[in-house]
C-alpha positions as CSV (number, residue, x, y, z in Angstrom):
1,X,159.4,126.0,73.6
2,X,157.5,124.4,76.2
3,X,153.7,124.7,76.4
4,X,151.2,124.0,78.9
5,X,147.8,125.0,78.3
6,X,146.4,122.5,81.6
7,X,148.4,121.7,84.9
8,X,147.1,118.1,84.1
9,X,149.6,118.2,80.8
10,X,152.9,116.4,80.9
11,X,156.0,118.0,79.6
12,X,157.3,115.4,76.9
13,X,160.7,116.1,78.2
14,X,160.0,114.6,81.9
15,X,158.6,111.3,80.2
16,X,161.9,110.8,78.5
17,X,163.8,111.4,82.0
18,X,161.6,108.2,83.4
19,X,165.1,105.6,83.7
20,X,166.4,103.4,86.3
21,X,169.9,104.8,87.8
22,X,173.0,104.4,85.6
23,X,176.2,102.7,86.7
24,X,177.6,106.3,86.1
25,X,175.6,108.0,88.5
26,X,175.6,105.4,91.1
27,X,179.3,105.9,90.9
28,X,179.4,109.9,90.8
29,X,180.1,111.6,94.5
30,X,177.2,113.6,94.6
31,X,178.6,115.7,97.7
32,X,180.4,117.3,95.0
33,X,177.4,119.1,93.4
34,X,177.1,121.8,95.8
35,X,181.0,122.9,95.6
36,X,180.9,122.4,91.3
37,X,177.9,125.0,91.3
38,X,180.0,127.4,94.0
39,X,182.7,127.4,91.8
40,X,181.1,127.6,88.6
41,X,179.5,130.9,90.2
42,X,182.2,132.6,91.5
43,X,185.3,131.4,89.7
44,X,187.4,131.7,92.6
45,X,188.1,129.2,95.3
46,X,188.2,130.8,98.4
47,X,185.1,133.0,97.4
48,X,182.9,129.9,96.3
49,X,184.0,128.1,100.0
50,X,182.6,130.9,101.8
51,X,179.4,130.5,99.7
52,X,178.6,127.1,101.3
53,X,180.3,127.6,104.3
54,X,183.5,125.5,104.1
55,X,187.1,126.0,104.2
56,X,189.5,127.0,101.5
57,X,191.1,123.3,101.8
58,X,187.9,122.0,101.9
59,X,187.1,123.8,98.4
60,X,190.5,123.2,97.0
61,X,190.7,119.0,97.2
62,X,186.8,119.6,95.9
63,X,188.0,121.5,92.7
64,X,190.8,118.7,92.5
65,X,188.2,116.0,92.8
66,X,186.2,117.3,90.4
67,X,189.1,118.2,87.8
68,X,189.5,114.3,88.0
69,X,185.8,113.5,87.5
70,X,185.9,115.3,84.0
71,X,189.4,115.1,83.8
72,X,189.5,118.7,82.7
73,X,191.0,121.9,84.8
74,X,187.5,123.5,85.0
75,X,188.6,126.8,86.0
76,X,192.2,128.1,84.9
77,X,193.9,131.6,85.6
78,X,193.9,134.3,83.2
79,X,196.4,137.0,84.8
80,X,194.7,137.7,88.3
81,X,191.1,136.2,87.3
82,X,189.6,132.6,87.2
83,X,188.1,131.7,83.8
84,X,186.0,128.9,83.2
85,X,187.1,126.3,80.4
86,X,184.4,124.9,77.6
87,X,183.5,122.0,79.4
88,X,182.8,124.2,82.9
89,X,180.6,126.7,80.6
90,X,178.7,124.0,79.6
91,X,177.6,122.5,83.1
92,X,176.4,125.9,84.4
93,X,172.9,125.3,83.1
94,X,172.9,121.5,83.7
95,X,174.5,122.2,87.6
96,X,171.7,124.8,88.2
97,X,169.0,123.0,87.2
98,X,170.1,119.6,88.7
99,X,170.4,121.5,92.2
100,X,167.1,123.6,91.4
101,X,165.5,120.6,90.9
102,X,166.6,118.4,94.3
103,X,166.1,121.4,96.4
104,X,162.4,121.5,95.3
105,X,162.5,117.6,95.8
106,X,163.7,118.2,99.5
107,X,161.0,120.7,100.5
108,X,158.2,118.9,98.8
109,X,155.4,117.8,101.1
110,X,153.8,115.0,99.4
111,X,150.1,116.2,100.3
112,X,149.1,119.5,100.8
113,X,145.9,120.5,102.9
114,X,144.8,124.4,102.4
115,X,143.2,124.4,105.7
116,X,146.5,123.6,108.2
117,X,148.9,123.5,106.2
118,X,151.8,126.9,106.1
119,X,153.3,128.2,103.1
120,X,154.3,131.4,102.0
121,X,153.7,131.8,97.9
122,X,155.7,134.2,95.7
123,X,154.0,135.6,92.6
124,X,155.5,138.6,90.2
125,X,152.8,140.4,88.7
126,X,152.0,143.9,88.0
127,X,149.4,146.5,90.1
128,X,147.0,146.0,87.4
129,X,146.9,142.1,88.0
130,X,147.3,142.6,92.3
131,X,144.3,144.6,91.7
132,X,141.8,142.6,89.2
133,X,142.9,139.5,90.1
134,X,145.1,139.0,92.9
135,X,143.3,140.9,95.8
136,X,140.2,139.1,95.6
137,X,142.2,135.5,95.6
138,X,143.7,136.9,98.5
139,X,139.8,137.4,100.1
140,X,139.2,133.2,98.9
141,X,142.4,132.6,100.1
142,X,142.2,133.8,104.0
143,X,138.9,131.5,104.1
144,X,139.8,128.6,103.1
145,X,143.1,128.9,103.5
146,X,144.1,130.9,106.5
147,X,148.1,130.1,107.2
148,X,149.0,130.6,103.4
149,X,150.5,134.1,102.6
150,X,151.3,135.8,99.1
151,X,154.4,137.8,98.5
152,X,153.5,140.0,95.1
153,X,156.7,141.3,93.8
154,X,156.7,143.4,90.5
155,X,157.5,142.6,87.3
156,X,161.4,143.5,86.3
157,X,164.2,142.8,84.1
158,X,165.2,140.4,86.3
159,X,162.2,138.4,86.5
160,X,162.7,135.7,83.9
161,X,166.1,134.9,85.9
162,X,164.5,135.0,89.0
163,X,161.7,131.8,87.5
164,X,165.1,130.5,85.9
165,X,166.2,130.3,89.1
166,X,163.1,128.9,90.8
167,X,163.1,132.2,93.3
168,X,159.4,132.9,92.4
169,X,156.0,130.6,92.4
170,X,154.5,132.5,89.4
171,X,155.1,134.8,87.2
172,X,152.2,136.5,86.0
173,X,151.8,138.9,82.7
174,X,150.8,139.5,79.5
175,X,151.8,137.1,76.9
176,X,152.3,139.4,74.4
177,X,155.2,140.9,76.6
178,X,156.6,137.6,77.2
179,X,160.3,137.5,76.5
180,X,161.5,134.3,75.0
181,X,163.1,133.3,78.5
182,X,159.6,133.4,79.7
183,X,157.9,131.3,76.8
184,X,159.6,128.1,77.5
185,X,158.5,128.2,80.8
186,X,155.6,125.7,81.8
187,X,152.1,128.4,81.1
188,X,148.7,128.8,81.0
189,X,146.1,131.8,79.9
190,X,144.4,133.4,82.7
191,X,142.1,136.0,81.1
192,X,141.7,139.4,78.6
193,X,141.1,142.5,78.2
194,X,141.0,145.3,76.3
195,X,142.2,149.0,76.0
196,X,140.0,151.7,76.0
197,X,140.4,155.4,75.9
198,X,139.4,157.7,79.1
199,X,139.4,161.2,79.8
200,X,137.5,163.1,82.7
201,X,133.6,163.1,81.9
202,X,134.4,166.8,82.1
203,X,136.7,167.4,79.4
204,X,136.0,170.0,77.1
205,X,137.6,168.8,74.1
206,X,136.1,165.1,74.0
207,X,131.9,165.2,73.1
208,X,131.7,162.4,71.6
209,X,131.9,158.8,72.0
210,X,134.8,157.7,70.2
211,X,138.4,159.4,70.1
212,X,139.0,160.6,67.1
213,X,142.3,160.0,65.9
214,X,143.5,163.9,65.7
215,X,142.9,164.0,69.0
216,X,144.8,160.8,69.7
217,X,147.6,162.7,68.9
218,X,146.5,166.2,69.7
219,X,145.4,165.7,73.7
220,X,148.0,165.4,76.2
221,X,148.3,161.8,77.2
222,X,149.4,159.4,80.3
223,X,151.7,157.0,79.5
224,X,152.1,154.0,81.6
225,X,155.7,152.4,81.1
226,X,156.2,148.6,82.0
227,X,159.0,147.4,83.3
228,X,161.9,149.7,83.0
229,X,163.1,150.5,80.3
230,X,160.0,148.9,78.2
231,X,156.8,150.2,76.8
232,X,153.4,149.5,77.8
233,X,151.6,146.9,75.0
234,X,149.3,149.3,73.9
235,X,152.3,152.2,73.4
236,X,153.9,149.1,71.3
237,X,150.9,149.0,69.1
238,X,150.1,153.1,68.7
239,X,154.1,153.0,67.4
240,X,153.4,150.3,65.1
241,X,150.4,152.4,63.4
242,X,153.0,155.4,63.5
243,X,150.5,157.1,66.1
244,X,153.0,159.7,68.4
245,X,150.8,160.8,71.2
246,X,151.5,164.2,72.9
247,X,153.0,162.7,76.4
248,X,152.9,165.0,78.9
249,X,152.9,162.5,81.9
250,X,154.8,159.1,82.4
251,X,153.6,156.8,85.6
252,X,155.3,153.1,86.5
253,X,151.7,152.2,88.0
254,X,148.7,151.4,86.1
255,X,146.3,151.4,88.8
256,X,147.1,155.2,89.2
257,X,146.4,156.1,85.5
258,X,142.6,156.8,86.4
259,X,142.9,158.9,89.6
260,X,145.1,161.2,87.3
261,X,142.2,162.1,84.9
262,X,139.4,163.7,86.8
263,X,139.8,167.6,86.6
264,X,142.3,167.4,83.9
265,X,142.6,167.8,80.1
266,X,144.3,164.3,79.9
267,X,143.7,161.2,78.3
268,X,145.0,157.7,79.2
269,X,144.1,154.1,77.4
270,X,143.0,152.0,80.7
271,X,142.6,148.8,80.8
272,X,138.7,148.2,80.9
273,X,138.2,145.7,83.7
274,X,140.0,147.9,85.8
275,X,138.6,151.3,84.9
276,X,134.9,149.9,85.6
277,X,135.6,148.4,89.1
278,X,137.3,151.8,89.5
279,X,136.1,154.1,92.5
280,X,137.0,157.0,90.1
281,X,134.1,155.1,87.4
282,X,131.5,157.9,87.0
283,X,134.3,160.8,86.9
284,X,135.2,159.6,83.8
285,X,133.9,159.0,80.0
286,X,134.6,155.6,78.6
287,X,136.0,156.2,75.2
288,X,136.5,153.8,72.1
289,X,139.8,153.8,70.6
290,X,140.1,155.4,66.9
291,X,142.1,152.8,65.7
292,X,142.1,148.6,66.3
293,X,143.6,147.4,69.5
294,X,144.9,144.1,70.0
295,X,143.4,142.4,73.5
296,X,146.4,141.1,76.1
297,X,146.0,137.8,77.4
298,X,147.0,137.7,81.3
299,X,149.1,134.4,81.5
300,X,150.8,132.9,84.4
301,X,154.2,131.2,84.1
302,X,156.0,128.6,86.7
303,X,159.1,126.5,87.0
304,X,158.9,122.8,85.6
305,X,160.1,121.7,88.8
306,X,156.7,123.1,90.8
307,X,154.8,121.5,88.1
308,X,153.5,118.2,90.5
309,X,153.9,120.2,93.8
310,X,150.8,120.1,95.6
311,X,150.6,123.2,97.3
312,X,152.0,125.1,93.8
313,X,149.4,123.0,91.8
314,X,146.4,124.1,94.7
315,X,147.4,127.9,94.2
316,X,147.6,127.7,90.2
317,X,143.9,125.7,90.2
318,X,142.8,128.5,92.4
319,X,144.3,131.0,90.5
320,X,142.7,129.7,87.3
321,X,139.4,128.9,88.6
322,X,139.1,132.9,89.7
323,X,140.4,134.2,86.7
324,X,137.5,131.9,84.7
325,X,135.0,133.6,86.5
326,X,136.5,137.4,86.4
């Protein structure tokens, strides 16, 4: 696993990569690259020419080329499908990262300046983080930097392939829901925060200060769900204590868990920086959980190969700088 806690910090792995060309490379056609990953993709020859925009023949005396090169057919028919032989499974990952790699190499800018200079980030990160964290970068951002533009996508099941891939700038989540895919990846903590409970200042049923933990279970409860198909971290902890709240609402966004509490009998566990800069604040009653909570830790993840890019390096120093001072 790979672990950056500073963007100064040097992945060992890129200080053993510091060598002088070898005879092998200086000898390899590297034209064929871009046809080997094509055809490692779509295991079939006239499909992977289309893919790069060259013709069938083209593709063909590539493939025979490069059955030369590791003198090994690479791809051989299995009734009317292409399967890849051992040795073309195991340059998928090397091929991908090789190409990942020199693309980032070719659009590069060797010095980046915030004030003229264009670019156009990509960050995945849920509501919850656009709101706390990325909206008022955005307000930093169009001063000192006013031709540089943020795409927030969410967070998916698809996003630790998409940062394989080196489609996204930043990934940004909670480390706790980090899947191994994600760990390896370069990272570093941005901030916590807590869960607490809230219901509508209103509510009949809550007096008190602290949620007692019949009602945990008793009062109907919003759930938030994460990405599909998983479970919000503080869901994953109530489970682990055997806790079952009464769900009688499910919601994909986080931000809207607040604006569904005033004038209801629900209760939802909030995160608390969000709940207090909430316009909704003094409609509700701030509630201490019955039962210990674990904090998340808000953690931003990138590609090794945006690791010494200026512009990449300017936005995750910004990013970090904000999130110190949240």
């Amino acid at each position: 696993m790979l672990v950056i806690d500073g963007v100064d910090n040097e992945p060992v792995f890129w200080q053993d990569a510091r060598m002088d060309v070898s005879a092998t490379l200086r000898r390899a056609d590297l034209n064929l690259v871009v046809p080997l990953n094509a055809l490692l993709e779509h295991r079939h020859v006239t499909r992977a020419a289309e893919s790069i925009g060259i013709g069938q023949p083209a593709m063909s005396a590539a493939l025979a080329r490069l059955r030369r090169m590791f003198d090994d057919p690479l791809l051989v028919r299995n009734g009317r499908v292409h399967e890849l032989t051992p040795v073309a499974q195991s340059l998928v990952e090397p091929v991908h990262v090789a190409l990942t790699g020199l693309e980032q190499l070719l659009v590069t800018k060797p010095h980046f300046d915030a004030a003229v200079d264009t670019h156009t980030f990509t960050v995945v990160a849920s509501d919850y983080v656009t709101v706390i964290l990325l909206r008022p970068l955005l307000e930093r951002l169009y001063a000192e930097a006013p031709h540089v533009a943020v795409n927030v996508a969410p967070v998916s099941g698809a996003t630790a392939a998409e940062l394989d891939h080196a489609q996204v700038d930043l990934v940004i989540m909670p480390g706790e829901l980090a899947t191994p895919d994600l760990r390896r990846f370069p990272q570093r903590a941005l901030f916590t925060d807590r869960y607490i409970a809230a219901v509508w200042n209103q509510h009949r049923e809550v007096t008190g200060e602290v949620l007692d933990r019949d009602q945990l279970e008793r009062l109907r409860y919003v759930r938030y769900n994460a990405a599909p198909g998983g479970a919000a971290f503080v869901d994953i902890q109530l489970d682990r204590l055997g806790i079952r709240p009464n769900v009688a609402l499910s919601t994909l966004s986080f931000v809207l868990v607040p604006f569904l509490l005033p004038g209801t009998s629900l209760f939802a566990f909030v995160h608390e920086r969000l709940v207090r800069t909430s316009p909704l604040r003094r409609e509700l009653k701030i509630l201490e959980p019955p039962v210990p909570l674990q904090p998340l830790v808000e953690t931003m993840y990138w590609h090794p190969v945006f690791h010494n890019d200026p512009a990449h390096h300017w936005l995750r120093e910004r990013i970090a700088t904000l999130a110190a001072n949240l």
